[in-house]
VEXVEXGU-33648 format. One record per residue: x negated, z, y of N, C-alpha, C in turn. Coordinates in pm, 1 decimal, padded with zeros to 6 digits. Example, Ala and Ser with C-alpha at 12.3 -4.5 7.8 and 13.67 -1.06 7.14 Angstrom:
% residues 2
<n.c1: -01319.0 n.c3: 00780.0 n.c2: -00569.0 ca.c1: -01230.0 ca.c3: 00780.0 ca.c2: -00450.0 c.c1: -01320.0 c.c3: 00780.0 c.c2: -00330.0>
<n.c1: -01285.0 n.c3: 00708.0 n.c2: -00225.0 ca.c1: -01367.0 ca.c3: 00714.0 ca.c2: -00106.0 c.c1: -01290.0 c.c3: 00787.0 c.c2: 00003.0>
END
This chain:
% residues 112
<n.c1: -09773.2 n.c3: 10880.4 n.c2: 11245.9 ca.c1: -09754.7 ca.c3: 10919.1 ca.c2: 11107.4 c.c1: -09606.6 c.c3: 10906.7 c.c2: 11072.2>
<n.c1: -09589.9 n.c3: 10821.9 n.c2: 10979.6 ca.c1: -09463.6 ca.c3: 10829.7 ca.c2: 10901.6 c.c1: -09355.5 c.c3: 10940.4 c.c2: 10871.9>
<n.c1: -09430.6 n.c3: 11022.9 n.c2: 10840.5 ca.c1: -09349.1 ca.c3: 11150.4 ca.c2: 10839.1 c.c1: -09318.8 c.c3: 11246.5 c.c2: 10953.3>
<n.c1: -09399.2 n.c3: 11213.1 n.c2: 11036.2 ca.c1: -09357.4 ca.c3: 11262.4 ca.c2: 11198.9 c.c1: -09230.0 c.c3: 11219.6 c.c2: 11271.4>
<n.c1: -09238.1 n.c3: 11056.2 n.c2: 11185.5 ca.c1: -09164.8 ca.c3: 10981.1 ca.c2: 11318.0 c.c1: -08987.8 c.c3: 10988.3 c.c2: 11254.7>
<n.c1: -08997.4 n.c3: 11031.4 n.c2: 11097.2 ca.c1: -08869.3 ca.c3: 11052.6 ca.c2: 11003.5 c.c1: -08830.6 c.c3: 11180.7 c.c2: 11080.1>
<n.c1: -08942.1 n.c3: 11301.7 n.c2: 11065.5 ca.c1: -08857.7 ca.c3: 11425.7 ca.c2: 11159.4 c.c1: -08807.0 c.c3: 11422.9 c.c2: 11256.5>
<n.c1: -08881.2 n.c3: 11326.4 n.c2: 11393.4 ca.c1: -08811.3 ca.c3: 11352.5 ca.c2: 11481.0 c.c1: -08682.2 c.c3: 11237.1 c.c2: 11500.3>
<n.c1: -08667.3 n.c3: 11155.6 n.c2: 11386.3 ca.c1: -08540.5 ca.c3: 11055.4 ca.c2: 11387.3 c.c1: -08443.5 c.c3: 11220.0 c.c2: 11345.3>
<n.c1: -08458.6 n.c3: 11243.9 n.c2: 11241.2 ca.c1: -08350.2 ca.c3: 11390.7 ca.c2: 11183.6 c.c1: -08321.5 c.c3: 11448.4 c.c2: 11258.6>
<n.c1: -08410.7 n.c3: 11519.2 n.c2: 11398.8 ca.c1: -08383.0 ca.c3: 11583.4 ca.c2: 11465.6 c.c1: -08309.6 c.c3: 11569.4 c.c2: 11607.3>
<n.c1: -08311.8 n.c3: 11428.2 n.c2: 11607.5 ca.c1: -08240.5 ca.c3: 11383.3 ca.c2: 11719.0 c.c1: -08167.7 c.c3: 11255.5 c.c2: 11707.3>
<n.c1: -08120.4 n.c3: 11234.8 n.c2: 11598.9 ca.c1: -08041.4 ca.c3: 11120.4 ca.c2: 11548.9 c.c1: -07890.8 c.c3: 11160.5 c.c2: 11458.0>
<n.c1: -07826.9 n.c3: 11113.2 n.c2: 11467.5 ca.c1: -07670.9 ca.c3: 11084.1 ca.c2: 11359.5 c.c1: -07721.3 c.c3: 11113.1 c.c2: 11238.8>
<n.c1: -07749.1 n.c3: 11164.0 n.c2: 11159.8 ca.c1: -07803.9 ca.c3: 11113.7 ca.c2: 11026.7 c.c1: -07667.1 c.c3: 11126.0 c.c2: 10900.8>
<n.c1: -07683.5 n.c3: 11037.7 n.c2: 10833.8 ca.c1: -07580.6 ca.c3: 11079.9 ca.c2: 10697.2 c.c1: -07678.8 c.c3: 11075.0 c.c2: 10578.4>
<n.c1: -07596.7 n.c3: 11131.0 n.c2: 10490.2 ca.c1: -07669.8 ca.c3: 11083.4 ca.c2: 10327.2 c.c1: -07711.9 c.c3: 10944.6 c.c2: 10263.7>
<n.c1: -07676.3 n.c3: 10836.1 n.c2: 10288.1 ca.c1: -07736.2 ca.c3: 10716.3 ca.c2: 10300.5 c.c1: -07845.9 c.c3: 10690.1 c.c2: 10383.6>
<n.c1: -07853.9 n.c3: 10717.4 n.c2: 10530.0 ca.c1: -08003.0 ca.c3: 10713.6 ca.c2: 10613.3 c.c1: -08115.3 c.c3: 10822.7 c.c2: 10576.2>
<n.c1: -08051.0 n.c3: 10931.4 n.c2: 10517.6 ca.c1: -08108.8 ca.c3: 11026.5 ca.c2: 10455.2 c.c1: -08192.0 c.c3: 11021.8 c.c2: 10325.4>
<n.c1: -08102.6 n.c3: 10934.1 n.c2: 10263.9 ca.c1: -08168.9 ca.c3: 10912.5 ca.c2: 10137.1 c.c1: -08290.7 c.c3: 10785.9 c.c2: 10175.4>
<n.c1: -08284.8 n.c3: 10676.1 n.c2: 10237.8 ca.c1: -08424.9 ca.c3: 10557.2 ca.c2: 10292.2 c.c1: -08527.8 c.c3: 10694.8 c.c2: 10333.4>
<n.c1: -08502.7 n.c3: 10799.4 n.c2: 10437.1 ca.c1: -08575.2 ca.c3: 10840.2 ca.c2: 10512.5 c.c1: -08689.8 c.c3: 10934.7 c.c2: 10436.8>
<n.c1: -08587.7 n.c3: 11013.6 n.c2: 10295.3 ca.c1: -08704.1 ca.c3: 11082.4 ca.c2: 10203.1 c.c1: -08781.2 c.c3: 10973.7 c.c2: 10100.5>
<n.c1: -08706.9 n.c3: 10905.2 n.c2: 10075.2 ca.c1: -08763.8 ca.c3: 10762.0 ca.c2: 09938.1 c.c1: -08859.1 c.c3: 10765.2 c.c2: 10114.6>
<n.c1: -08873.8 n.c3: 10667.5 n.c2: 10178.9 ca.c1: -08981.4 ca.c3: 10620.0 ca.c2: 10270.2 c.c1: -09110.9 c.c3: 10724.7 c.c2: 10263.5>
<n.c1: -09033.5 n.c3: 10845.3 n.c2: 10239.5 ca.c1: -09135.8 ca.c3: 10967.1 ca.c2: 10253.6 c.c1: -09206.1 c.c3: 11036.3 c.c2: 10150.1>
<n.c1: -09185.2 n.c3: 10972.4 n.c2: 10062.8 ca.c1: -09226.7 ca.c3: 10986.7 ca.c2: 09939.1 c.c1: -09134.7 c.c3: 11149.3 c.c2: 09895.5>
<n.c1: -09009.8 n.c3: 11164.2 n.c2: 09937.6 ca.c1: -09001.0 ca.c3: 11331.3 ca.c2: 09911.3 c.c1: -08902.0 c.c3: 11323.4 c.c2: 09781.2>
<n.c1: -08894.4 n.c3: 11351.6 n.c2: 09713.6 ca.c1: -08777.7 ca.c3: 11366.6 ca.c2: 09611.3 c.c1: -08645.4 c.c3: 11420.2 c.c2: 09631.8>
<n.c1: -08524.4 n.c3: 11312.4 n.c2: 09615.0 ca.c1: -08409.2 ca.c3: 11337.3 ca.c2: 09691.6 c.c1: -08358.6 c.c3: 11341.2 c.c2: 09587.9>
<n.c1: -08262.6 n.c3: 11426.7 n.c2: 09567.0 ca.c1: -08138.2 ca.c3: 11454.8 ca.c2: 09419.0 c.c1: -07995.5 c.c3: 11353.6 c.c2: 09453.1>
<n.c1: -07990.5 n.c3: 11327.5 n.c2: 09592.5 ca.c1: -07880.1 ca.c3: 11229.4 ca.c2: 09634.0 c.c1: -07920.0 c.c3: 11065.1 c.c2: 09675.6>
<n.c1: -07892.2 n.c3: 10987.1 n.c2: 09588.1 ca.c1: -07936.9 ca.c3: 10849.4 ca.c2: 09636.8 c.c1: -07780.7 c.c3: 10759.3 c.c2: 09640.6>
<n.c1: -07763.2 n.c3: 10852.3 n.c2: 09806.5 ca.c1: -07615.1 ca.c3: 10747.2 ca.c2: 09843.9 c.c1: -07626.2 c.c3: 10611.0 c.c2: 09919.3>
<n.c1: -07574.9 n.c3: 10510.3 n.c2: 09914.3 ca.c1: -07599.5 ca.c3: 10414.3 ca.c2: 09985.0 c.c1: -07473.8 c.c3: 10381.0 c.c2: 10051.1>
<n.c1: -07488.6 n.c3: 10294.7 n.c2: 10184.6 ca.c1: -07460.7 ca.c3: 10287.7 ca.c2: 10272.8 c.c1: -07317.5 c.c3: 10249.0 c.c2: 10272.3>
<n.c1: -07178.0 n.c3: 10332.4 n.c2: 10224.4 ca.c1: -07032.2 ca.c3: 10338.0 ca.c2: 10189.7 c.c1: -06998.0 c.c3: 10192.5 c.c2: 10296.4>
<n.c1: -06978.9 n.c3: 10224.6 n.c2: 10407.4 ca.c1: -06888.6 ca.c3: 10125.5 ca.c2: 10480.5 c.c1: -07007.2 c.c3: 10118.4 c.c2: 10667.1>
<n.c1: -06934.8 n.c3: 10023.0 n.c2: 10730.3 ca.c1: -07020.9 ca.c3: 09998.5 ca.c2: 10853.7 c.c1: -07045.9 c.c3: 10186.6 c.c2: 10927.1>
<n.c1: -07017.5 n.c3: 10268.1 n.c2: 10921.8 ca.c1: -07067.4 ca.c3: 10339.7 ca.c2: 11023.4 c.c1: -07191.0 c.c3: 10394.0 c.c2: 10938.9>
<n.c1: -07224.3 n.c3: 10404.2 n.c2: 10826.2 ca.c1: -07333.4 ca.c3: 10472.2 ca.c2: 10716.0 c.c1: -07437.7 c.c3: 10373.3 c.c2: 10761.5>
<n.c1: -07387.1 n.c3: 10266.0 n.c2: 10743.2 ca.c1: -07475.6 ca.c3: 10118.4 ca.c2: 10767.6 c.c1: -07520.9 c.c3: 10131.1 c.c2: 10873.0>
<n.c1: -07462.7 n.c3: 10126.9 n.c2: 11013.0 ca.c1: -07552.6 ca.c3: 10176.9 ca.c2: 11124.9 c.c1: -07600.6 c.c3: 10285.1 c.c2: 11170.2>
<n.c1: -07635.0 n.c3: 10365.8 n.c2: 11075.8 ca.c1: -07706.3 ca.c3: 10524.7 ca.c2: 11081.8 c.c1: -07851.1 c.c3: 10482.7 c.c2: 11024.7>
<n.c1: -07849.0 n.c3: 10373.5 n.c2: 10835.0 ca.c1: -07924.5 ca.c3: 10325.2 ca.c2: 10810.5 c.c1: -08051.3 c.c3: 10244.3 c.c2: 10866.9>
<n.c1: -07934.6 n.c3: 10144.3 n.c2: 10960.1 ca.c1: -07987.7 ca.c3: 10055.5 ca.c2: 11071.1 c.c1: -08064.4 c.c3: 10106.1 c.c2: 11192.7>
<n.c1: -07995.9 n.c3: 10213.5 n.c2: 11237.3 ca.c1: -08058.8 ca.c3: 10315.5 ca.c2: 11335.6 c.c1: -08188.5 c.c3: 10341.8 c.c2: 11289.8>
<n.c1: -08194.7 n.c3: 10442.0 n.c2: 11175.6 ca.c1: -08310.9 ca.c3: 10445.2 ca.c2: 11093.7 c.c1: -08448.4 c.c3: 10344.6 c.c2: 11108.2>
<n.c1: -08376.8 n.c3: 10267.4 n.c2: 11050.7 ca.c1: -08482.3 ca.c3: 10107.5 ca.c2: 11068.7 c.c1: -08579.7 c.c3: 10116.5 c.c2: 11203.7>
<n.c1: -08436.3 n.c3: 10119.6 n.c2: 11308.9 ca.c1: -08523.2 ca.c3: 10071.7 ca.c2: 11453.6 c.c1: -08572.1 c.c3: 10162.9 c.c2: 11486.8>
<n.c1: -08525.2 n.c3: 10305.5 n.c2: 11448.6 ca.c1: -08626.3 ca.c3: 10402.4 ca.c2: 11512.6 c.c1: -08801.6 c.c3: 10396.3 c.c2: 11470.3>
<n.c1: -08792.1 n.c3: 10372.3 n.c2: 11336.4 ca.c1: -08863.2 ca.c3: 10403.1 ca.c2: 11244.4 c.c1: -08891.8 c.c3: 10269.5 c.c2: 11176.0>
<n.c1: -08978.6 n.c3: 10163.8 n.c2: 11224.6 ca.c1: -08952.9 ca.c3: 10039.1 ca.c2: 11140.1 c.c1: -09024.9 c.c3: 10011.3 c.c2: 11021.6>
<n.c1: -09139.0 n.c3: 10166.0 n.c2: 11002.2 ca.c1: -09216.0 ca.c3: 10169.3 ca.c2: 10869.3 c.c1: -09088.5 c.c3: 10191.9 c.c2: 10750.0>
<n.c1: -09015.7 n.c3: 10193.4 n.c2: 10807.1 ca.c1: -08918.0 ca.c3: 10215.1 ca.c2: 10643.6 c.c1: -08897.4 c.c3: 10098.7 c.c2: 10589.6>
<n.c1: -08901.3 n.c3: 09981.1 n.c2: 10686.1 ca.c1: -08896.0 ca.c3: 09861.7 ca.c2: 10579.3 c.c1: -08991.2 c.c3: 09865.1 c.c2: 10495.8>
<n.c1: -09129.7 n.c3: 09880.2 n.c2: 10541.8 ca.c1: -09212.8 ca.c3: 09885.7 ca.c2: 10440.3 c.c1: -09195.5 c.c3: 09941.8 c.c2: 10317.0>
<n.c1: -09065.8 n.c3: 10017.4 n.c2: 10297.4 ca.c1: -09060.3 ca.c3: 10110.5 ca.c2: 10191.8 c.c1: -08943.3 c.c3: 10059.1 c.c2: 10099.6>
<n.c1: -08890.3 n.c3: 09972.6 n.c2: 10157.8 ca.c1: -08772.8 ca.c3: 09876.8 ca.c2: 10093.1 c.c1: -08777.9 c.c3: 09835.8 c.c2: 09963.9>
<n.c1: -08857.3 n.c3: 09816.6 n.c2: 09913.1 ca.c1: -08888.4 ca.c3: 09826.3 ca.c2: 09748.5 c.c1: -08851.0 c.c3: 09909.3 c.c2: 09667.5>
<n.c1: -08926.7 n.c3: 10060.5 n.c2: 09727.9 ca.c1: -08906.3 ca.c3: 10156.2 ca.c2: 09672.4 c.c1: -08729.0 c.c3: 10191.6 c.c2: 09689.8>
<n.c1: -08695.7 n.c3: 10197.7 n.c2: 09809.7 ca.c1: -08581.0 ca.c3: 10198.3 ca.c2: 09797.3 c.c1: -08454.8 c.c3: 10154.2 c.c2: 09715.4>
<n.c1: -08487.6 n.c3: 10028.4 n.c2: 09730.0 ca.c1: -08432.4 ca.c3: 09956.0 ca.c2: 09595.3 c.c1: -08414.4 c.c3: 10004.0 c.c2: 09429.3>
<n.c1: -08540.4 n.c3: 10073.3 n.c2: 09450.8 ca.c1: -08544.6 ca.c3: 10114.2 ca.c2: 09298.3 c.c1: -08442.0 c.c3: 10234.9 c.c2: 09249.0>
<n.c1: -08423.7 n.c3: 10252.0 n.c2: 09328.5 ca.c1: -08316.6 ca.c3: 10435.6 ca.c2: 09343.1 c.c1: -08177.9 c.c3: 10368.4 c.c2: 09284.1>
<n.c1: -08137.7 n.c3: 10275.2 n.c2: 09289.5 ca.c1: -08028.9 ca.c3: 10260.8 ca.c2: 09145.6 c.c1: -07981.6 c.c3: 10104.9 c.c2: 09200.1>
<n.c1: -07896.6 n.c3: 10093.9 n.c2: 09093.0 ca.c1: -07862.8 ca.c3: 09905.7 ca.c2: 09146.4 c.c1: -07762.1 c.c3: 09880.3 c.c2: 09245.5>
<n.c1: -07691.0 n.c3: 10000.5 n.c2: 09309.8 ca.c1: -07676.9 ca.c3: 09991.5 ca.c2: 09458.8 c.c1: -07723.7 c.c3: 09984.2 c.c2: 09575.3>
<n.c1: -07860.6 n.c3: 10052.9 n.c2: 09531.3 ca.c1: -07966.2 ca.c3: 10003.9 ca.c2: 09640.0 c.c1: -08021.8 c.c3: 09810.0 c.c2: 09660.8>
<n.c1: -08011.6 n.c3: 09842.9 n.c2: 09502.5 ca.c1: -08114.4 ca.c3: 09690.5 ca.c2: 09507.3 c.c1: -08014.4 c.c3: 09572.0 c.c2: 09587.9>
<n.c1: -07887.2 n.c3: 09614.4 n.c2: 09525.0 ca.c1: -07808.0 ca.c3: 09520.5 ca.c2: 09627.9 c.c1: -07821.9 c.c3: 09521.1 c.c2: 09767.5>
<n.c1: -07811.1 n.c3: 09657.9 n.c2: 09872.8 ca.c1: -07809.9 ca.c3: 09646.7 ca.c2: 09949.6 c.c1: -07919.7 c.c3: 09584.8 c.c2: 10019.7>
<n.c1: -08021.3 n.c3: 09661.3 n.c2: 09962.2 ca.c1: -08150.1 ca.c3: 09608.1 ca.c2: 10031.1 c.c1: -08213.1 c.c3: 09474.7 c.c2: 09975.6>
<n.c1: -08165.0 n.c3: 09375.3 n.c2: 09861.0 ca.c1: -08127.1 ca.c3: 09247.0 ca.c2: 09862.6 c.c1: -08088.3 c.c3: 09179.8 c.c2: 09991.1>
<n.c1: -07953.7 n.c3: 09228.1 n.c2: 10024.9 ca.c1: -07900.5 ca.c3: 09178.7 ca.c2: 10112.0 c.c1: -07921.3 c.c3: 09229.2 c.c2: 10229.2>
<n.c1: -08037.8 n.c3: 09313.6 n.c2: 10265.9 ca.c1: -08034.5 ca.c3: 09391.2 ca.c2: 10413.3 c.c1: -07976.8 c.c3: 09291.8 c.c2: 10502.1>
<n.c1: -08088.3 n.c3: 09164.8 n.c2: 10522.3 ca.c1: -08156.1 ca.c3: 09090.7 ca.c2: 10625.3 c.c1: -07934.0 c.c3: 09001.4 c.c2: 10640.9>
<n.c1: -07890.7 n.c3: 08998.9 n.c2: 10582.1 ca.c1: -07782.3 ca.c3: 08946.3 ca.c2: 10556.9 c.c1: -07657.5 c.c3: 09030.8 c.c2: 10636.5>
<n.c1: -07646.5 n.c3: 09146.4 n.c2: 10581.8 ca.c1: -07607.4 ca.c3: 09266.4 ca.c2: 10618.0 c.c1: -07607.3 c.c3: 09343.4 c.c2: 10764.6>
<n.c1: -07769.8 n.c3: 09318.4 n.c2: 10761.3 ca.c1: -07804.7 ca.c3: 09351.0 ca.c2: 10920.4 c.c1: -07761.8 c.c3: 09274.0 c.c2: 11066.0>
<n.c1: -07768.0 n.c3: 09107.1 n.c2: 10991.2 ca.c1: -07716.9 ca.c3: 09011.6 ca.c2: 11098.5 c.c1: -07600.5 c.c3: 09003.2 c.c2: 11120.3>
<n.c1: -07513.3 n.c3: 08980.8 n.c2: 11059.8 ca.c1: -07385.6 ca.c3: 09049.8 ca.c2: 11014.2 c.c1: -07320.6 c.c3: 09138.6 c.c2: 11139.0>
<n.c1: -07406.6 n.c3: 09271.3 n.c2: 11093.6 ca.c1: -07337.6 ca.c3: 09387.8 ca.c2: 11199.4 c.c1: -07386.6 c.c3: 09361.7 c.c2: 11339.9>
<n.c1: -07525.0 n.c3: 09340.0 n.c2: 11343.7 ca.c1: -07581.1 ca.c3: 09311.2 ca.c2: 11493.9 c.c1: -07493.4 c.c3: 09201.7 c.c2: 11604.6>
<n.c1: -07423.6 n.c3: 09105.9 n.c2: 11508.8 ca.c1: -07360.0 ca.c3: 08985.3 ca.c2: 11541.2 c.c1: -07210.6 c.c3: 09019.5 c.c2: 11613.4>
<n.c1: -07170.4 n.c3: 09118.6 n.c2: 11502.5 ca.c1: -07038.0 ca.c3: 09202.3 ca.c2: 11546.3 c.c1: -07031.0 c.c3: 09293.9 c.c2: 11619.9>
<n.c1: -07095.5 n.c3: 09388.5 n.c2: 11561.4 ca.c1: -07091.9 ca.c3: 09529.4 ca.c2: 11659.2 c.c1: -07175.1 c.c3: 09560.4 c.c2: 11723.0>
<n.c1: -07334.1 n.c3: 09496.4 n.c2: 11712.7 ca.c1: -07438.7 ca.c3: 09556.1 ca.c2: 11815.5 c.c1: -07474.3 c.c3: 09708.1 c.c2: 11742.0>
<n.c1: -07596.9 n.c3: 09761.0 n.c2: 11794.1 ca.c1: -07648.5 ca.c3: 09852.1 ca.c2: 11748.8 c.c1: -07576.4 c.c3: 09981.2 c.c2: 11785.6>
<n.c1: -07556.6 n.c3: 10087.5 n.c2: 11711.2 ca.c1: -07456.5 ca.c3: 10174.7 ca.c2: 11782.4 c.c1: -07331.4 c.c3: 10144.3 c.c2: 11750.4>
<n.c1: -07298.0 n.c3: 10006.4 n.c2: 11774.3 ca.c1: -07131.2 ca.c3: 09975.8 ca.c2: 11796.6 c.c1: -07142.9 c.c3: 09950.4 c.c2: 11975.7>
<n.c1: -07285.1 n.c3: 09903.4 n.c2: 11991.1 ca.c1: -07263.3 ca.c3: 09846.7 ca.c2: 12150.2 c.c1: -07195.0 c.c3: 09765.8 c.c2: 12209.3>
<n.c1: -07167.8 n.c3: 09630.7 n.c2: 12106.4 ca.c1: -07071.8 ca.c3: 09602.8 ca.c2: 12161.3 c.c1: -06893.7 c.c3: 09595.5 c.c2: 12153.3>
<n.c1: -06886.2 n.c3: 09666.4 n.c2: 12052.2 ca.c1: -06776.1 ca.c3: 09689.3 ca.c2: 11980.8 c.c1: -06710.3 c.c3: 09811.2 c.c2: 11841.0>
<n.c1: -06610.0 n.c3: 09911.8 n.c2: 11872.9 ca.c1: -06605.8 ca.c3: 10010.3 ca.c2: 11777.1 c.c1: -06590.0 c.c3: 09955.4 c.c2: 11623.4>
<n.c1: -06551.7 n.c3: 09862.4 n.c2: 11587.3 ca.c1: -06545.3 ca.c3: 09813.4 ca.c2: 11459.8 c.c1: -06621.4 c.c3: 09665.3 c.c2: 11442.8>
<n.c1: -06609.0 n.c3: 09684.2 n.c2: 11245.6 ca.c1: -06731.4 ca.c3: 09573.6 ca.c2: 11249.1 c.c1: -06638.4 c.c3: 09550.1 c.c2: 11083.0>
<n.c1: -06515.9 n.c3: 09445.8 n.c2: 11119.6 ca.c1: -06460.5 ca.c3: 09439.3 ca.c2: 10947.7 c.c1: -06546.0 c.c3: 09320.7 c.c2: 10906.6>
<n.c1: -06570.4 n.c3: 09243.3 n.c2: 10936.6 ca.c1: -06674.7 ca.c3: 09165.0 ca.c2: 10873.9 c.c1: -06752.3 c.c3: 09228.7 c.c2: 10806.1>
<n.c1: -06809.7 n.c3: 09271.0 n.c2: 10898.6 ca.c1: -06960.5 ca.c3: 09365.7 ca.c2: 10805.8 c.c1: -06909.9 c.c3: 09474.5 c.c2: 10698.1>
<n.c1: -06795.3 n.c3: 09496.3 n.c2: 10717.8 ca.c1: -06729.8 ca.c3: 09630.5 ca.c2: 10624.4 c.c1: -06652.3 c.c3: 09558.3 c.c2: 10522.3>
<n.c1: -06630.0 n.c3: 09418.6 n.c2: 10503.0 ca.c1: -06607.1 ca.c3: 09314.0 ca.c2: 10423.8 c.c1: -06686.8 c.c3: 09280.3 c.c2: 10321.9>
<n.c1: -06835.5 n.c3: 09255.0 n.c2: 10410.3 ca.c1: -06895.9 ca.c3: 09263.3 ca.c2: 10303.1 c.c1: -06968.1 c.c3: 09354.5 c.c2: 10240.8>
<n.c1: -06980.3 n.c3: 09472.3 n.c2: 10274.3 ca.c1: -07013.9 ca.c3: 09593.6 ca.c2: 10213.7 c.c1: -06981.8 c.c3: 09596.8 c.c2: 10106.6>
<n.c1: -06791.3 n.c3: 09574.2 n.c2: 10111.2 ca.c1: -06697.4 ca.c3: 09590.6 ca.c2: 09969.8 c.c1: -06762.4 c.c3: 09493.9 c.c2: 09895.1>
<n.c1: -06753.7 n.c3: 09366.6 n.c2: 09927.4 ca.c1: -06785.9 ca.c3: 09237.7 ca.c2: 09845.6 c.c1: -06915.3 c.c3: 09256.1 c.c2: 09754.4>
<n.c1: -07014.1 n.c3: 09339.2 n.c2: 09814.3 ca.c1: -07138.4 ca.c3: 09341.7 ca.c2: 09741.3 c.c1: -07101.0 c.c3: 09445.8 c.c2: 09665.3>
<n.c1: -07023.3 n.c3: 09572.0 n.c2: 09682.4 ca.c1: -07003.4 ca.c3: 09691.5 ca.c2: 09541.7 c.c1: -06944.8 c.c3: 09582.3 c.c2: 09468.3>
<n.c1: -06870.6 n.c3: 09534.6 n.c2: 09497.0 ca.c1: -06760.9 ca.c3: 09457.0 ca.c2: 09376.3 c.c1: -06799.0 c.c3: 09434.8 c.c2: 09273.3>
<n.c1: -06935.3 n.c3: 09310.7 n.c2: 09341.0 ca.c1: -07070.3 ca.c3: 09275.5 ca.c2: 09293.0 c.c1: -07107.3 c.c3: 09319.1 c.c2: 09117.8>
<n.c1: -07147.4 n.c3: 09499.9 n.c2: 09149.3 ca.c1: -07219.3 ca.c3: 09551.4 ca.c2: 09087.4 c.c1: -07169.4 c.c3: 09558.8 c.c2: 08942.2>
END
């Protein structure tokens, strides 16, 4: 169950207000904060999210809809995601920084 597998990501995961906000939108719960993912470490809390939990893509739509910072991001997940995986690995496995990926973070607010 979807909502099982969001609690026990909360309860034993990093979480910020950006992974926070996919994890209630996924959950159908009503969130008053729809932050999105500031710079690479938000981004791999998000990302974390994902792999724990990979029904949240399914929810990527909805996500999107939560304001036109979302839609960008999650436009550009698949972009975004390769990006960081390429640089830093999950975590930051293979590396503590990821300016590429925090390059284009900026590049897409610019965007908006």
């Amino acid at each position: 169950m979807l909502e099982r597998k969001i609690l026990e990501w909360m309860a034993s995961s990093d979480t910020g207000m950006s992974s926070q906000t996919m994890a209630y939108c996924a959950a159908n719960i009503e969130c008053h904060h729809k932050t999105e993912p500031y710079d690479t470490g938000d981004f791999n809390r998000c990302l974390n999210l994902v792999h724990e939990v990979p029904e949240v893509r399914d929810h990527f739509s909805t996500i999107a809809k939560l304001s036109p910072e979302w839609m960008t991001i999650i436009r550009n997940w698949g972009r975004l995601e390769k990006s960081f995986l390429n640089e830093a690995g999950l975590n930051f496995s293979k590396r503590s920084s990821a300016p590429i990926t925090n390059q284009l973070l900026r590049d897409l607010r610019a965007q908006r």
